[in-house]
N, C-alpha and C positions, 0 to 999 in steps of 0.2 A: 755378043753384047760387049761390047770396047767398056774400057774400064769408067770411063768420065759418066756412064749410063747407070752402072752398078752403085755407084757411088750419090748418085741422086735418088734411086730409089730405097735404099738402105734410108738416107736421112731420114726420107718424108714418113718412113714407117715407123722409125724412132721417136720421130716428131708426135704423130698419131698415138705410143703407145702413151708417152707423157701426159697429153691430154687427156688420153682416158684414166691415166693413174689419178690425175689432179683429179677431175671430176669426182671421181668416187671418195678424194678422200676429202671433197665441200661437202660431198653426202653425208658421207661418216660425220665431219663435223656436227653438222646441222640436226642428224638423230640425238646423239649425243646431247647436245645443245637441247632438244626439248623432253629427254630422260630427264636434264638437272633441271628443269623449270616444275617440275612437280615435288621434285626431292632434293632440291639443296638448299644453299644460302639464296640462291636467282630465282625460290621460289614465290609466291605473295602469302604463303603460309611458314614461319620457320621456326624450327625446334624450338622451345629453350627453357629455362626453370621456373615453371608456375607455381606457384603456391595453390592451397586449399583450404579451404576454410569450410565449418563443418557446423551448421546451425539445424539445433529440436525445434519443431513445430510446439514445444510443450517444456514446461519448468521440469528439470530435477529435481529431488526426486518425485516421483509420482504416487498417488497411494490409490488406489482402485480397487475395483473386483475380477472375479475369473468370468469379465464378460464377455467376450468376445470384441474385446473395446481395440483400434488401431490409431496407431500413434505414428508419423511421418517425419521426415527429416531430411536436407538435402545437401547435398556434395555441392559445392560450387567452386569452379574453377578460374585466375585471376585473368586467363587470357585462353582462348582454344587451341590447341594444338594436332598435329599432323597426325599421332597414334594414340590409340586408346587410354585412357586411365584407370586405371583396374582398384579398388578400395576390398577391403575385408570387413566383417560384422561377426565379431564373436560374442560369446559368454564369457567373461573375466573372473566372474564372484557372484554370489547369492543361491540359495537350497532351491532355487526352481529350474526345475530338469526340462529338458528337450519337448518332452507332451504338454508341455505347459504354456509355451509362448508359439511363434512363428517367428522369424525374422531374417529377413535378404541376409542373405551368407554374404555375394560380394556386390560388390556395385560399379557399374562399369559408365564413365562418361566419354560416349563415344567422338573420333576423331570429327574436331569442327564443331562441337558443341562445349556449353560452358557451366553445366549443370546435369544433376541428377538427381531421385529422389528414392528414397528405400521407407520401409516399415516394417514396424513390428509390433507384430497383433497378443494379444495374450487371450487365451482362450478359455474355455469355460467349462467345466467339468461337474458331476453331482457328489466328488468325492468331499467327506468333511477333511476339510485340514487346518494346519495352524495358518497364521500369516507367512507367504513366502517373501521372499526379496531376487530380486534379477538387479546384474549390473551386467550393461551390454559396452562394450569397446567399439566404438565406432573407426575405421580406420587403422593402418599398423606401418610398421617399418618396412614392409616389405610392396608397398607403392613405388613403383620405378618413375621415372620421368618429373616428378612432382615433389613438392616441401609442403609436408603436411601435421599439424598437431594433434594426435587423435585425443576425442573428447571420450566419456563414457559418461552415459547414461544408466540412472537407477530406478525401480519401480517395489513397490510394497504391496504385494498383491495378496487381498484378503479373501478368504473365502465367505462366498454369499448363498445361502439355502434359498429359497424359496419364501419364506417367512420375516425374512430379512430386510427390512431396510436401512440401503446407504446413501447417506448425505452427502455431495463433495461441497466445501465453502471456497470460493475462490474470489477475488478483488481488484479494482483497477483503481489505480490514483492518477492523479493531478500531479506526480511528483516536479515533472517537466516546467510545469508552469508557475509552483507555486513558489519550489524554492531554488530553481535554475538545474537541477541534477536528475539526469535521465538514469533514472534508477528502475530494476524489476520492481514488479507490487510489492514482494514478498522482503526485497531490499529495504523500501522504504518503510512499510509498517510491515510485523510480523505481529498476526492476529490469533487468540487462540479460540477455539470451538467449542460450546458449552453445551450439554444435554442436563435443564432445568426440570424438577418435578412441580408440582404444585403446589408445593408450600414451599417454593425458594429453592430447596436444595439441588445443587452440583451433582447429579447423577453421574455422568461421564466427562471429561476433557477432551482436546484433543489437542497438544502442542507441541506441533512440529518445529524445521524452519521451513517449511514451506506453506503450500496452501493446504488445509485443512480436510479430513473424513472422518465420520461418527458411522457409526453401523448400531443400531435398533436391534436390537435381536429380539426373534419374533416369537421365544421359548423364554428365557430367560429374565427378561425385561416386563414387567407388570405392567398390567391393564392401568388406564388413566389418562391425562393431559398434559402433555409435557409443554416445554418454551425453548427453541432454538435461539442460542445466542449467543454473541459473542463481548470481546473484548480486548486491550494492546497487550500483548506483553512487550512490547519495547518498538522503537522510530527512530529513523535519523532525526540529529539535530545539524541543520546546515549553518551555525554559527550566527551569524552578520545577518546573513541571508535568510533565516528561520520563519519558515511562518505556518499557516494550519495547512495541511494536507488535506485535501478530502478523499473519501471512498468511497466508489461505487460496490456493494458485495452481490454478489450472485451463487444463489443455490442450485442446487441438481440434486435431485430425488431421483432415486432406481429400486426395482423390488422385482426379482427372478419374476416374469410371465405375470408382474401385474403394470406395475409403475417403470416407466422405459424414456429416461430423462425430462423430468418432470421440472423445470426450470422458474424460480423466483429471481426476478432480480428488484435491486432498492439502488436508484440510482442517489448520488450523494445522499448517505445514509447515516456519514458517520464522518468525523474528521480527527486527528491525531493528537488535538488538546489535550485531551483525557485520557494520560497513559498510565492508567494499573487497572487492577480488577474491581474498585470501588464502582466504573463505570462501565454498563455494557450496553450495548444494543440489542437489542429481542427481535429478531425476525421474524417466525413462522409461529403458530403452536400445532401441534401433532396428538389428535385424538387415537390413543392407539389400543384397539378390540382383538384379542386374538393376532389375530396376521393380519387383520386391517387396519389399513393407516388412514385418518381422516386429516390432509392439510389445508393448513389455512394462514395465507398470508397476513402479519400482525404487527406491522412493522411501530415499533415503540421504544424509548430508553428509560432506562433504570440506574440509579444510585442506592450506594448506603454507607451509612456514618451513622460512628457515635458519639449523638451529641455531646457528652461529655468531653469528646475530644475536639470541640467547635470552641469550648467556654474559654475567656479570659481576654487578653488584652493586645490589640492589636497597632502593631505598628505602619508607619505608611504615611504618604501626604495626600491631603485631600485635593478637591480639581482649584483649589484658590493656595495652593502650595502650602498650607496651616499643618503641621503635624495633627495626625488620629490620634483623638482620647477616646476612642470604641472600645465598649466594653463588652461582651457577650457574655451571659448566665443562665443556670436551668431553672426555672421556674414549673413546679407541677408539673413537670414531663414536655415541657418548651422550651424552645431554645429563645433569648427575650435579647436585646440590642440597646445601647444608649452609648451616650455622647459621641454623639453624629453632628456635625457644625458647632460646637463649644467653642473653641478658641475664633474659628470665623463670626458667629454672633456676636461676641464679645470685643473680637479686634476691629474687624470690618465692619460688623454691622454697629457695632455700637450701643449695645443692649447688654444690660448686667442678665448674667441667666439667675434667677431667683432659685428654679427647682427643675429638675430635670428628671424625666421617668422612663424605667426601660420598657421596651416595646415587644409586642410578639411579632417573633418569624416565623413566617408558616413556609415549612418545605414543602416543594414537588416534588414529590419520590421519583415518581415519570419522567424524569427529565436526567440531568447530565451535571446536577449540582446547586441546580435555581430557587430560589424563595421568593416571597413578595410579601410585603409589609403593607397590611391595609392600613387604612387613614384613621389615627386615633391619637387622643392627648398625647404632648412628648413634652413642652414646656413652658416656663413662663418667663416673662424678662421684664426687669422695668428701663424704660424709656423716658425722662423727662418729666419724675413723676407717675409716671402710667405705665401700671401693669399689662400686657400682652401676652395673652393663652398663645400657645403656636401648637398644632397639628403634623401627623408625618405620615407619608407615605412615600411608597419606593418599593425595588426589585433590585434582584441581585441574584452571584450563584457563587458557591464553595469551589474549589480547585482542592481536595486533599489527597493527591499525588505529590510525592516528594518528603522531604522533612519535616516541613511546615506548613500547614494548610493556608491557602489565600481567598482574599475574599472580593468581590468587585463587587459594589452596590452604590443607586443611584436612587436619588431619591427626592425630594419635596416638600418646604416647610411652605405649610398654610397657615396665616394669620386673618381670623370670621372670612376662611371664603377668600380671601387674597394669595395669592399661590407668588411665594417671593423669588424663586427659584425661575418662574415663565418670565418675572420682571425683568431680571437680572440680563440673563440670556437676549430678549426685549434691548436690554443698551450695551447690548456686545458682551457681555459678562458670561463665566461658562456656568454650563449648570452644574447642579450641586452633585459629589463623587467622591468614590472614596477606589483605591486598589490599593490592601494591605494586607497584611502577614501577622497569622499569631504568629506575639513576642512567647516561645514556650520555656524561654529563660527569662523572662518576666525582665528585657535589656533591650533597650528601642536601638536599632540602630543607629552607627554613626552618621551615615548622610539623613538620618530624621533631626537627627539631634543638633545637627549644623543648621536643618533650614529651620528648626525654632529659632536659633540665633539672631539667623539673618531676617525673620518673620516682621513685616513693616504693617502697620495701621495702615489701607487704602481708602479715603476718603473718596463717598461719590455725595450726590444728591439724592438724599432720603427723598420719598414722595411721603407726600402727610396722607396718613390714613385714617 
């Protein structure tokens, strides 16, 4: 083989081995190339720092029984990622031991999802004990991959016999819509739990900050008729924006192996006007025999005051802007009212009052602060010569929360059978009103005392009667 021969075939094999180096290594590339399409940045799944956010199916803290009651809660994640998220659930704090609860040790949201949910049951036992408490850690520092703030959760778990009945009270407001602020229930009014006997008296309380449990005990608690009920102890005020809240309340009754959530609910039942314990609402009454419980929903309100502390002189402008000369006094065990329209009779209408008498208020205890004024002599005026008998009736209601008690009442003078108050109203005029404040430093306010000042005679067209 002459040299010019050796020398062609050497190339073309050199050539050949080239080719196949290159090929293998578009191969090599191209594997490679789809190992990083599942696990790198080129994938359509990629690493990177989620947050976690960690919301209870249920208010903290919680106050129950050893019912076997379960309680959920879920992990949720801001975005999915490529490897698992691993969470932890310990015990933190509280005298209740391992036999006593159940609850997911860890919680794992697996890769590609964006949620998970765990629970934790507290379980139910025949042993007497005192009240426990659990406080569970949801989440910890030692979550890889994730930015997360661990919450904790707490529970007051009471022990329940057989004999036993427990009440939970819980509530939902209007908060959202009434006064713009999305507040929990428990934010917006905190309510407390009354166990009433029959002749009035406060057997039990129950005031948390949260939602409310009484427990009956089915030994110790006397045979009789009780009254479940409540009342504020305290409510946001949203300023500018303030206005009534209302409540829907809902009960749940349980009683070991007889009563197994026994549910009343009173949809707007109540609203947040009325905040101290002069006013409550009455929900249910409880005939209780032994270890039988006879319910019965009863839904009603209640006040009380001492008239005593209604008597004396009220400040305020009536609905024709006229400073209140209302007077309130005890009579025989009543509470009696005068000078209601005086300075408007006299300015406006234009009648000397001759004599003026005070009147009976009759309270409705049932109710949230309201009275009504039946139609009887109030007084007399002279007119052009001519004396004018006038008549009164009207309604109203107390407000005595706060310093100073207030009074809103509306009311009606009738002259034989002519009602002057429909008149008025009749030619655009408002009807006759009063919203005012015992003076209990017997000292009218400054803005009352300016609008006497500036108080003008309005001349209309009397109708001849």
């Amino acid at each position: 083989m002459n040299k010019r021969l050796k020398y062609f075939i050497m190339k073309r094999i050199i050539k050949n081995i080239f080719y196949l180096l290159s090929l293998l290594a578009v191969i090599s590339i191209g594997i490679v190339s789809c190992d990083d399409e599942n696990n790198t940045g080129y994938s359509t799944m990629t690493p990177t720092s989620p947050t976690i956010t960690i919301s209870a199916g249920f208010t903290s803290p919680v106050t129950l029984t050893e019912d076997n009651s379960v309680h959920t809660f879920t992990v949720t994640l801001s975005e999915p990622q490529i490897a698992d998220i691993k969470l932890y659930i310990k015990q933190t704090d509280g005298t209740a031991s391992a036999s006593d609860y159940i609850v997911t040790g860890s919680l794992v949201i697996p890769a590609g999802s964006t949620s998970a949910s765990g629970k934790i049951q507290i379980l139910s036992d025949d042993m007497k004990e005192e009240t426990e408490t659990l406080t569970i850690q949801i989440g910890d520092e030692s979550t890889a991959n994730a930015a997360l703030t661990p919450i904790t959760v707490s529970f007051n778990i009471n022990n329940l016999t057989s004999g036993d009945l427990m009440i939970d009270l819980t509530w939902e407001t209007d908060a959202l819509t009434a006064v713009g602020l999305d507040l929990t229930p428990e934010k917006a009014v905190d309510l407390r739990f009354l166990l009433i006997n029959s002749v009035g008296e406060i057997v039990d309380v129950a005031d948390g900050a949260s939602f409310e449990t009484l427990t009956l005990s089915g030994t110790d608690l006397p045979d009789g008729e009780y009254r479940i009920a409540t009342d504020i102890y305290s409510t946001i005020n949203a300023g500018d924006f303030n206005a009534p809240i209302t409540l829907d309340l809902n009960l749940d009754f349980n009683q070991v192996g007889v009563i197994n959530d026994t549910i009343l609910t009173f949809p707007a039942a109540m609203t947040n006007s009325f905040t101290c314990s002069t006013y409550r609402v009455i929900m249910a009454t409880i005939q209780k025999t032994g270890q039988t419980y006879s319910i019965n929903k009863a839904l009603s309100l209640s006040w009380s005051a001492d008239l005593e502390s209604l008597a004396g002189s009220w400040s305020g402008l009536d609905s024709y802007d006229y400073p209140s000369h209302t007077v309130t006094s005890i009579s025989n065990g009543k509470l009696q009212i005068t000078g209601l329209a005086f300075e408007w009779m006299s300015d406006y209408w234009g009648e000397e009052v001759l004599e003026m008498l005070p009147v009976d208020i009759v309270m409705d205890w049932n109710s949230h602060g309201e009275f009504n004024i039946s139609e009887q002599p109030y007084m007399t005026t002279l007119y052009k010569g001519t004396e004018y008998p006038y008549t009164i009736k009207g309604h109203g209601s107390f407000r005595t929360c706060g310093s100073q008690p207030e009074m809103t009442v509306e009311y009606e003078l009738i002259q034989d059978g002519w009602e002057v108050g429909a008149y008025l109203v009749s030619q655009g005029e408002p009807a006759f009103s009063e919203e005012i404040t015992l003076d209990v430093n017997g000292i009218k306010s400054a803005s009352v005392l300016k609008s006497a000042k500036m108080s003008k005679k309005r001349l209309i067209n009397k109708p001849k009667r």
